[in-house]
C-alpha atoms as a printed R data frame, in Angstrom:
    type eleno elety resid chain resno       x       y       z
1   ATOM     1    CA   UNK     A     1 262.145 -47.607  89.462
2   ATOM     2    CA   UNK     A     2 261.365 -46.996  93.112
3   ATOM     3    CA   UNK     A     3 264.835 -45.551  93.197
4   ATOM     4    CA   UNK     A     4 263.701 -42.702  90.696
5   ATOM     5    CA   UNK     A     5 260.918 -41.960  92.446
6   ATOM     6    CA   UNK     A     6 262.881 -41.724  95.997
7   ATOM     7    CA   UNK     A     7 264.650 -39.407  94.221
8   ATOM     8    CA   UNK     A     8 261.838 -37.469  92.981
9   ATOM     9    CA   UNK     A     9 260.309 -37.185  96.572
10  ATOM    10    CA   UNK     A    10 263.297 -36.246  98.013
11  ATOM    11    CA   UNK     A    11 263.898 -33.346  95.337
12  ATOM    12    CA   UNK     A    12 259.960 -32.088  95.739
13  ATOM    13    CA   UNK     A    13 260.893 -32.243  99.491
14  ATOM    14    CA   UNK     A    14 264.208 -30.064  99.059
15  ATOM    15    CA   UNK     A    15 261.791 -27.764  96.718
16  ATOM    16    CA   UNK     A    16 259.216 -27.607  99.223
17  ATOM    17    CA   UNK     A    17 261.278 -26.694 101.587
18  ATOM    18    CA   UNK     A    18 263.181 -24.109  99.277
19  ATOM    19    CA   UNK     A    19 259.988 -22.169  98.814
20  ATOM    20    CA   UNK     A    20 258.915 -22.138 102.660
21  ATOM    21    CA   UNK     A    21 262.353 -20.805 103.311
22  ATOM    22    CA   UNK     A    22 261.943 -17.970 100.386
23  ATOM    23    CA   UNK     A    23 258.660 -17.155 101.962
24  ATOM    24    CA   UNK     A    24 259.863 -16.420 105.885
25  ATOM    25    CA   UNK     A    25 262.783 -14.993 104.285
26  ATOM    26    CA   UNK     A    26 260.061 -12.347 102.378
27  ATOM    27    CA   UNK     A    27 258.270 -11.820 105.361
28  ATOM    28    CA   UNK     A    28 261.033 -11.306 107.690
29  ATOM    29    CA   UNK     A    29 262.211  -8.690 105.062
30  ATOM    30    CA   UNK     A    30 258.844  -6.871 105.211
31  ATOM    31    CA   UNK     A    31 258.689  -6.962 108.953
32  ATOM    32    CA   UNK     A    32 262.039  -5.220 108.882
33  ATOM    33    CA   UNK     A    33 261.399  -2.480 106.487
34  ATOM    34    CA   UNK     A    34 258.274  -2.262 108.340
35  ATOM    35    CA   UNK     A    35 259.372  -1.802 111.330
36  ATOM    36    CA   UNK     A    36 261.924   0.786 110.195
37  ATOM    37    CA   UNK     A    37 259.613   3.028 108.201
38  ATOM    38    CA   UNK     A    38 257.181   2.896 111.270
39  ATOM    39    CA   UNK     A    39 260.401   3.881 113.759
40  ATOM    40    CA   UNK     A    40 260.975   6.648 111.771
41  ATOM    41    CA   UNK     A    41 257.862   7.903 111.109
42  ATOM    42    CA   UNK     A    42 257.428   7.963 115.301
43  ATOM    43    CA   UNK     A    43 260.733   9.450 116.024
44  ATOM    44    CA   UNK     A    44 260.206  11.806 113.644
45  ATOM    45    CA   UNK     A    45 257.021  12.602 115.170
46  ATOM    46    CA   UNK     A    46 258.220  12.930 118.433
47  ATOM    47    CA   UNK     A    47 260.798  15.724 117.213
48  ATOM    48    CA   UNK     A    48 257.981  17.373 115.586
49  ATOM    49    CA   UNK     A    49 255.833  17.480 118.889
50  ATOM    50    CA   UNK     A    50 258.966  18.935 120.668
51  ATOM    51    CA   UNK     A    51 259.746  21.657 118.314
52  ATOM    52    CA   UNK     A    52 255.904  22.180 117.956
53  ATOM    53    CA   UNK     A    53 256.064  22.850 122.144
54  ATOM    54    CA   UNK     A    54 258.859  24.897 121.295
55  ATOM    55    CA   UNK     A    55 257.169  27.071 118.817
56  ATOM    56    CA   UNK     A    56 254.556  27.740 120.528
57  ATOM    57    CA   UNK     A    57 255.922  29.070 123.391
58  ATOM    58    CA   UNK     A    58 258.335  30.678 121.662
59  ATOM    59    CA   UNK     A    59 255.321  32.268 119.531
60  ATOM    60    CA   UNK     A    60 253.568  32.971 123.165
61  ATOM    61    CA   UNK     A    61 256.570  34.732 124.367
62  ATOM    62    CA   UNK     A    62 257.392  36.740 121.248
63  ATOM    63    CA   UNK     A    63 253.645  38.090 120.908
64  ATOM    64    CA   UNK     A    64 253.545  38.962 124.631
65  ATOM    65    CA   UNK     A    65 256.731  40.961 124.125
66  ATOM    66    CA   UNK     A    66 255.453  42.477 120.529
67  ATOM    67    CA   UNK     A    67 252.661  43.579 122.506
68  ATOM    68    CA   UNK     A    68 254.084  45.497 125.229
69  ATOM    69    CA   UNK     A    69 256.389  46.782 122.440
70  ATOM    70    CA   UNK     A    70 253.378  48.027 120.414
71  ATOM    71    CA   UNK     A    71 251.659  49.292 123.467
72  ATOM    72    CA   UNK     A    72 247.872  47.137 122.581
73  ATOM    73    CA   UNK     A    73 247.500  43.563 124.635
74  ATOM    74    CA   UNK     A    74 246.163  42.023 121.342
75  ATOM    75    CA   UNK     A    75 248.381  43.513 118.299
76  ATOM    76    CA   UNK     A    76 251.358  41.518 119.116
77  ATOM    77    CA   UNK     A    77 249.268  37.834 118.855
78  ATOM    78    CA   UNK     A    78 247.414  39.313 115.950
79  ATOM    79    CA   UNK     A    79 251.114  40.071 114.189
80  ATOM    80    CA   UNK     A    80 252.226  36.621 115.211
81  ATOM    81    CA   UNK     A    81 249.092  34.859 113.713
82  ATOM    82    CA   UNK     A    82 249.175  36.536 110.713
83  ATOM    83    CA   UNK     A    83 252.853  35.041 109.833
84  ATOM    84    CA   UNK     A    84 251.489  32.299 110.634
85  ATOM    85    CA   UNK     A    85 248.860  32.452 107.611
86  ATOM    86    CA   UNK     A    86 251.506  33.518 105.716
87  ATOM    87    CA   UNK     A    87 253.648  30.566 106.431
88  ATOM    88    CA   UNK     A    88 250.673  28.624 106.433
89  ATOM    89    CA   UNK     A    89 249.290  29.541 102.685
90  ATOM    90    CA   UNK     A    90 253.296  29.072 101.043
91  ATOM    91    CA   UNK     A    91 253.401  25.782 102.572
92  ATOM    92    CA   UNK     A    92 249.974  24.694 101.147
93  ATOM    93    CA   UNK     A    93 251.009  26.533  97.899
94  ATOM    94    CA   UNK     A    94 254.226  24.677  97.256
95  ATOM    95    CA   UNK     A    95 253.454  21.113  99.686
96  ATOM    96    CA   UNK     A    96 254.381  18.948  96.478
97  ATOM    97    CA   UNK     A    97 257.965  20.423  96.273
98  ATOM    98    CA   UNK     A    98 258.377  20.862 100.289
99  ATOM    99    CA   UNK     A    99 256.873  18.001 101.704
100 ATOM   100    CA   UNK     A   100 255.299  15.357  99.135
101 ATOM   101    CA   UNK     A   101 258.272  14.356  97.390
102 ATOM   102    CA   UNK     A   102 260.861  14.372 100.123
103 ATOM   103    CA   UNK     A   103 258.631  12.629 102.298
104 ATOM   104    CA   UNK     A   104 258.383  10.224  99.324
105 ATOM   105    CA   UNK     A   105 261.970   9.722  98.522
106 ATOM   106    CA   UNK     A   106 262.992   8.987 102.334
107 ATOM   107    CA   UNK     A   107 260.388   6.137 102.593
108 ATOM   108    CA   UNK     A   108 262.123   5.021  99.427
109 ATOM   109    CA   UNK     A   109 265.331   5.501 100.356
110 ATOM   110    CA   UNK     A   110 264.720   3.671 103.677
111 ATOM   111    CA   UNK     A   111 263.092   0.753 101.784
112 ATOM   112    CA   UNK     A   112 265.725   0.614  99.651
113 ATOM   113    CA   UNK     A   113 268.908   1.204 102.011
114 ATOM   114    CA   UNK     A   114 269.085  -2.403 103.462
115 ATOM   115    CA   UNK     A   115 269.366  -3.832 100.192
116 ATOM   116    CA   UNK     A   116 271.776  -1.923  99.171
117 ATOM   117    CA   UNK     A   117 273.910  -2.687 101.955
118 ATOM   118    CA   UNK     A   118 273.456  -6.883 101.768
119 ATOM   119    CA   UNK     A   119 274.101  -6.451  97.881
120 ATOM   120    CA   UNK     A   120 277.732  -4.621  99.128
121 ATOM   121    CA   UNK     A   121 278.210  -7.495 101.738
């Protein structure tokens, strides 16, 4: 009888200790994904404060010379700003299609990617 229930303890034991390894495995599998949607979302914004630097001067220098093109200080910056708004308002109009769903589908791709490759493995 006690033999039975050594054997019981040590299979609740091997259970227990099934379950805390399923659970560290879980977390350590979150932390990862984590970790690599956060990466990306920072190098990502990095690039976009670079090209951002880059527009803007780029807009700076391309009003300036629209200006001394058009002959008035101001019309070239007023030209620039208005494509701008015009950028501006088709981005708003169509953000679902342009940056909603792609944005959505590379967090799910990325969250998805790593499992894909262990299933391959």
């Amino acid at each position: 009888m006690n033999d039975t229930f050594d054997k019981i303890e040590g299979l609740s034991d091997h259970v227990k200790e099934y379950v805390n390894t399923r659970i560290e495995i879980a977390k350590l599998r979150i932390a990862e994904k984590t970790s690599l949607v956060v990466g990306n979302f920072i190098a990502v914004g990095i690039i976009a404060l670079l090209f951002l630097f880059v527009l803007l001067f780029g807009s700076i220098a391309g009003a300036w010379a629209l200006s001394d093109w058009i002959g008035k200080p101001y019309a070239g910056f007023l030209i620039v700003a208005g494509i701008y708004m015009l950028l501006g308002i088709i981005v708003w109009v169509a953000r679902g299609k342009l940056i909603r769903f792609p944005v959505m589908n590379a967090i799910i791709r990325m969250l998805h990617r790593k499992e894909d490759n262990e299933d391959n493995s």
